[in-house]
C-alpha positions in Angstrom: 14.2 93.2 -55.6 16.6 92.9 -52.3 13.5 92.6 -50.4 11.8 89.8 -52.6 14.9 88.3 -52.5 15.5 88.3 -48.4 12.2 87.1 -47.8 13.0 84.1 -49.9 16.0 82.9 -47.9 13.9 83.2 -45.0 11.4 81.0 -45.9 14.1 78.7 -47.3 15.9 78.4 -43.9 12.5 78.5 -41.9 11.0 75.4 -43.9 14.8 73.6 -43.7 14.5 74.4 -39.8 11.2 72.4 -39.3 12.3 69.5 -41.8 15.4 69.0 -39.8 13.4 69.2 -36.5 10.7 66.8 -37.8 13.4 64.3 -39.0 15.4 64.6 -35.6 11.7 63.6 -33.9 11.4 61.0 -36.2 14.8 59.7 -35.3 14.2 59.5 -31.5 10.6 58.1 -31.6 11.7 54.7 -32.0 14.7 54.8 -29.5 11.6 56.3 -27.2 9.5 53.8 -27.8 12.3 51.4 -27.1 12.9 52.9 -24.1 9.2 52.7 -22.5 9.2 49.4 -23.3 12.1 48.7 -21.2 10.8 50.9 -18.7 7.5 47.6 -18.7 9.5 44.8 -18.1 9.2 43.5 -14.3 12.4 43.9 -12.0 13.2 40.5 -10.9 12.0 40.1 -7.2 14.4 39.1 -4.7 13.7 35.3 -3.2 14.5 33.5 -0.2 14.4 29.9 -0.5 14.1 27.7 3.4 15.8 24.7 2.7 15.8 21.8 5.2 16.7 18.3 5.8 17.8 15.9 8.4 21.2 15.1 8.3 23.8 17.4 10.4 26.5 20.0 9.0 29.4 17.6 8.6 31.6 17.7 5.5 29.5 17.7 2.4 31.9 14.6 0.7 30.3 12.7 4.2 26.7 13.2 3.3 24.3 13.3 -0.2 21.9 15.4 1.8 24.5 18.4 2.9 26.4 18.3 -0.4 23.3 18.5 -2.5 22.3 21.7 0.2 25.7 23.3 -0.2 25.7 22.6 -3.9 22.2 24.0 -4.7 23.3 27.3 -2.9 26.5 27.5 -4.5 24.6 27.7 -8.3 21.9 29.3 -7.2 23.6 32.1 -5.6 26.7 32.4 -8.2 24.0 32.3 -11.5 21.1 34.9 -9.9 21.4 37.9 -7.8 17.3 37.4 -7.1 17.8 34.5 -4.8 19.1 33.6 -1.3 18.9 29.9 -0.3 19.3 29.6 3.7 20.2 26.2 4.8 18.9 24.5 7.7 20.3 20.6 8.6 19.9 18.8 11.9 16.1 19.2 11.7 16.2 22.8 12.8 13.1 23.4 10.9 11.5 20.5 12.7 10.2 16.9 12.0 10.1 15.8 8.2 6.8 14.7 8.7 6.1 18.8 9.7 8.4 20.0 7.6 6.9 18.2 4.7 3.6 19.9 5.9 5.1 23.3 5.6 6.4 22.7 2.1 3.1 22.2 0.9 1.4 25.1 2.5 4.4 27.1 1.4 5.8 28.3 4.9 9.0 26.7 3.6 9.8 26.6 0.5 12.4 23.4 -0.4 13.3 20.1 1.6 15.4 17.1 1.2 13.2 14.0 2.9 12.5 10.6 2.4 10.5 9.9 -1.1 8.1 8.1 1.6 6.4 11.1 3.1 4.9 11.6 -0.5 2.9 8.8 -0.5 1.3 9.9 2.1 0.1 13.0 0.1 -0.3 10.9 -3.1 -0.6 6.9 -2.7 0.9 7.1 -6.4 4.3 7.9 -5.8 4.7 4.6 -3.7 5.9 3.1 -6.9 8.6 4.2 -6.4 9.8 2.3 -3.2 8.4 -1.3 -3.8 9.8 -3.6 -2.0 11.6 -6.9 -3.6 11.8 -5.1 -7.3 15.2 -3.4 -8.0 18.4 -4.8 -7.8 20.2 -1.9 -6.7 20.5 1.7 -6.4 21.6 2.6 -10.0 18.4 1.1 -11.3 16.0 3.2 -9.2 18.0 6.2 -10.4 17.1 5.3 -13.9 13.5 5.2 -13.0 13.5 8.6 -11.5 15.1 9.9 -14.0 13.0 7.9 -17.0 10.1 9.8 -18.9 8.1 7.5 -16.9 9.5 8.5 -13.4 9.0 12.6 -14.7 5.4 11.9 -15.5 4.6 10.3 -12.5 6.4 13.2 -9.8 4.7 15.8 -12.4 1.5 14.7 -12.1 2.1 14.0 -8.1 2.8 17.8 -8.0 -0.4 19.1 -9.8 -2.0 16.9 -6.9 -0.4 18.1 -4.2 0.8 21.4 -4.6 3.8 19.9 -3.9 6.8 20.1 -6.6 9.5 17.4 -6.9 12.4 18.8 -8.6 14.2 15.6 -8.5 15.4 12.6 -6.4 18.4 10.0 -5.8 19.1 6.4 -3.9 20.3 6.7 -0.9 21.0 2.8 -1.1 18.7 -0.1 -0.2 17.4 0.0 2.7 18.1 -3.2 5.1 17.9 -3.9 9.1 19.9 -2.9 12.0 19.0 -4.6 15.1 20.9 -5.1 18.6 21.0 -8.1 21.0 20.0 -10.2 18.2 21.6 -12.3 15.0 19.5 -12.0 11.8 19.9 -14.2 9.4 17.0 -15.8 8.1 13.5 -14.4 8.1 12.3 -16.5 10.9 15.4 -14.1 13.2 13.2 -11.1 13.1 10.0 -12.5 14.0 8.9 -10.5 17.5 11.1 -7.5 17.2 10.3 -4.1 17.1 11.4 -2.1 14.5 11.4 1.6 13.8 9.7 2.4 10.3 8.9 5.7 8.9 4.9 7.1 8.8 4.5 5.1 5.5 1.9 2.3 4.9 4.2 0.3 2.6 6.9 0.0 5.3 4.3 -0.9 7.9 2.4 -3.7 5.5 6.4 -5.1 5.1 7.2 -5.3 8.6 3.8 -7.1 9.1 4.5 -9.5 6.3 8.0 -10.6 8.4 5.6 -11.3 11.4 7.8 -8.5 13.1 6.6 -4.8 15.1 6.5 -1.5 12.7 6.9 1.4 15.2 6.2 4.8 12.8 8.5 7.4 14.0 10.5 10.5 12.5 14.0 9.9 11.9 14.6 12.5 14.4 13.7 10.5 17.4 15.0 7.0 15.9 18.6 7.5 17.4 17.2 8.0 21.2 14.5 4.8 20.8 17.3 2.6 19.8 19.5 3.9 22.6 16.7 3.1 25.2 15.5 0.4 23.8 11.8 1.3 22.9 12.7 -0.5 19.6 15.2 -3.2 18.7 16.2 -2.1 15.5 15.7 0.0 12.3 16.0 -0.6 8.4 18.3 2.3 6.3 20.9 1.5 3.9 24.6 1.9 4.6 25.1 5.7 3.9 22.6 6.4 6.5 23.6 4.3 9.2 27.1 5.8 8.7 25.7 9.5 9.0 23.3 9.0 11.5 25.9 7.3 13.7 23.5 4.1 14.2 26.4 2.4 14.6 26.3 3.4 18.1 23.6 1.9 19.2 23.0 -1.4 17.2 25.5 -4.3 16.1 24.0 -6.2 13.9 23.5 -5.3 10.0 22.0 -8.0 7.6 21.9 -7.0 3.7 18.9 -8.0 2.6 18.5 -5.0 0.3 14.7 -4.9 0.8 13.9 -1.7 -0.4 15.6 1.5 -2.1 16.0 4.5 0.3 14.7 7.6 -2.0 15.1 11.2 -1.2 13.6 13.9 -3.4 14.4 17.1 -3.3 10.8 18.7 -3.0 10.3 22.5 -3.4 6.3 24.5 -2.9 4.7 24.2 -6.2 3.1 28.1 -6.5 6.5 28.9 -5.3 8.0 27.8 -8.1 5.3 29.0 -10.2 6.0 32.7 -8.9 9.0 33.0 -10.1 10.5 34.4 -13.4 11.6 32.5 -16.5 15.2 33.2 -15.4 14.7 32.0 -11.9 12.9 28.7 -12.4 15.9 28.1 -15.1 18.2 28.9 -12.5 16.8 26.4 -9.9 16.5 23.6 -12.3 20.0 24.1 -13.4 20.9 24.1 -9.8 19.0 20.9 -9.2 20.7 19.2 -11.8 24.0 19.9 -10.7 23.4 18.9 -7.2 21.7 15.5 -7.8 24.7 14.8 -9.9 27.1 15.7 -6.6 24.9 14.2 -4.2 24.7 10.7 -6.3 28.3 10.9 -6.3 28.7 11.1 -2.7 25.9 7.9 -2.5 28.5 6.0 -4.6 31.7 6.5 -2.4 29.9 6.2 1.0 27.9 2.8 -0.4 31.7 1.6 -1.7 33.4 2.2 1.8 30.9 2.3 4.4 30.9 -1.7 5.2 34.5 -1.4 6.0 34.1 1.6 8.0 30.8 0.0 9.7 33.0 -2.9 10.7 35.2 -0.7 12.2 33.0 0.8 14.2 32.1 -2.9 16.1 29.5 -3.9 13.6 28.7 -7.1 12.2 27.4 -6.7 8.8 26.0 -9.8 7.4 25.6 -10.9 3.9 22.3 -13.2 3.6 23.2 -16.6 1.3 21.1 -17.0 -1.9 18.6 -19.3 0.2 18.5 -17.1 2.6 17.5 -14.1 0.8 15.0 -15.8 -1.5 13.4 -16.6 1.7 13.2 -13.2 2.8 11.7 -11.6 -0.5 9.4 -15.0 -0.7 7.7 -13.1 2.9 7.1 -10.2 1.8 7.6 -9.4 -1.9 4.4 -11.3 -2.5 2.5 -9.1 0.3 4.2 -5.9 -0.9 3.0 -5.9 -4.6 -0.7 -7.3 -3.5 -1.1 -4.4 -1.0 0.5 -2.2 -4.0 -1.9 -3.1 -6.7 -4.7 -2.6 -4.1 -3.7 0.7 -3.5 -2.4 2.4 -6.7 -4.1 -0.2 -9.5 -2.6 -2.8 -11.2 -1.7 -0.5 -14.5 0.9 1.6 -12.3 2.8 -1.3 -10.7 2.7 -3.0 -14.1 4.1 -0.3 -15.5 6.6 0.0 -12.9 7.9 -3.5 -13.5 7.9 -3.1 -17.2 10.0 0.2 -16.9 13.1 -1.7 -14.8 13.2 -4.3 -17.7 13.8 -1.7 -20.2 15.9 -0.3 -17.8 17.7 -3.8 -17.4 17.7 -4.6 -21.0 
């Protein structure tokens, strides 16, 4: 009986044994599971992001381009451990025209240049810059940032592999000239002036019977100095920055045309990175457009006092006078326009500012 009844508990705590160890298997299966799929889940590579633009290393608060650099790397770098932005001003990376080149083959990855070099990837984008359109620089800023402006730069990216991840006005673009007073449209007949590689600015120097020399802004200072061209068109913040001041004394406001930068970064690029990443740099962008416009707004503000200080005559056409200069080449401007994008796009252009205005 003492040995029917020993076997008994030993069954008892043998069977009690392989429930307990079966439950404890059941137990950790799931936290297993949770663990390999963990274990799946890519590491985050770590990025570098080649930024460049023209304008030098001065104080941020003296230039949209720098501040918008500086800014961009501050967020980046404080929000992701995955990515390194490396600045490079003062054209160190080159050209725009060859670093606008790079961007799209992906050698460098971001840039901050003139919204003009895009048109010569996609003839679409020149909607943007149409001359003897926009009042000022606060309505192209509502166009870049209207549904209609997205679409536009979204479907210029699938074109050209190259991604804009935003833009602001610089200000609108008028002339600079030395030796010479302009005033009315028959002043700059026979000049010379220095244009960027853009069709639409050469077409508008035509129409005013004057001398489009394409150049990059990199070599614009030195031509001016020696005289190879008489004069340029920029607005205020970057005659300021670019210290044209130094070589020309004469400004006339005839507002002709906004001065766009976007802030362009390699399409596949962007597509390569992770959710987190791309959130990341679009947070980023959005907090440096919104420093860099800022910047735009005080230079614009002060810069004809401080241009006047520097020995520069800055000119304010009269109502006649002004008309006369959109009446040469507004009219030429939005022909060659409709001729080049379609009449639909620069309609739609012109319907967007009246909303804008309205």
């Amino acid at each position: 009986m003492k040995k029917l009844i020993s076997l008994l508990l030993v069954a008892a705590m043998v069977f009690a044994f392989c429930a307990c160890g079966n439950s404890a298997n059941e137990e950790s299966a799931p936290a297993e599971e949770e663990n390999a799929a963990e274990e799946t889940v890519p590491a985050e590579e770590t990025v570098v992001i080649k930024m460049g633009y023209t304008q030098g290393t001065e104080d941020p608060e003296g230039s949209d381009e720098v501040r918008y650099g500086t800014a961009f790397k501050e967020y980046v770098e404080s929000h992701s451990d995955t990515i390194k932005v490396e600045l490079y001003p003062s054209g160190q990376l080159g050209n725009a025209n060859d670093v606008v080149g790079s961007i799209v083959t992906g050698t460098v990855q971001m840039g901050i240049y003139e919204a003009s070099l895009l048109n010569n990837y996609d003839p679409d984008t020149m909607a943007f810059i149409l001359p003897g359109v926009f009042n000022d620089f606060s309505e192209v800023n509502a166009i870049i940032d209207s549904d209609w402006g997205k679409e536009l730069l979204a479907s210029s990216s699938e074109k050209t592999g190259m991604m804009v991840l935003g833009g602001s006005c610089k200000g609108m673009r008028s002339f600079t000239v030395k030796g010479h007073e302009l005033r009315t449209v028959e002043d700059i007949k026979g000049l010379t002036f220095r244009v960027m590689d853009s069709p639409m600015y050469i077409q508008m120097l035509e129409a005013l019977s004057a001398n489009p020399v394409p150049m990059p802004g990199s070599e614009m200072y030195v031509a001016m100095q020696n005289g190879v061209v008489d004069g340029q068109e920029n607005p205020v913040t970057s005659v300021l920055n670019d210290k044209t001041y130094e070589v020309q004394d004469w400004y006339i406001l005839d507002n002709h045309s906004p001065c766009i930068v976007f802030y362009f970064m390699n399409k596949a690029f962007f597509d390569s990175l992770s959710e987190n990443q791309q959130q990341v740099i679009l947070e980023a962008n959005d907090y440096a457009t919104g420093l860099a416009r800022e910047v735009v707004d005080k230079l614009t503000a002060d810069g004809i006092e401080q241009l006047e200080a520097y020995g520069m005559t800055v000119y304010v056409p009269t109502e006649e006078e002004l008309a006369g200069w959109q009446a040469a080449y507004a009219p030429v401007c939005e022909q060659y326009m409709r001729e080049q994008i379609g009449d639909e796009l620069v309609d739609e252009l012109l319907e967007q500012i009246e909303i804008i205005r309205s």
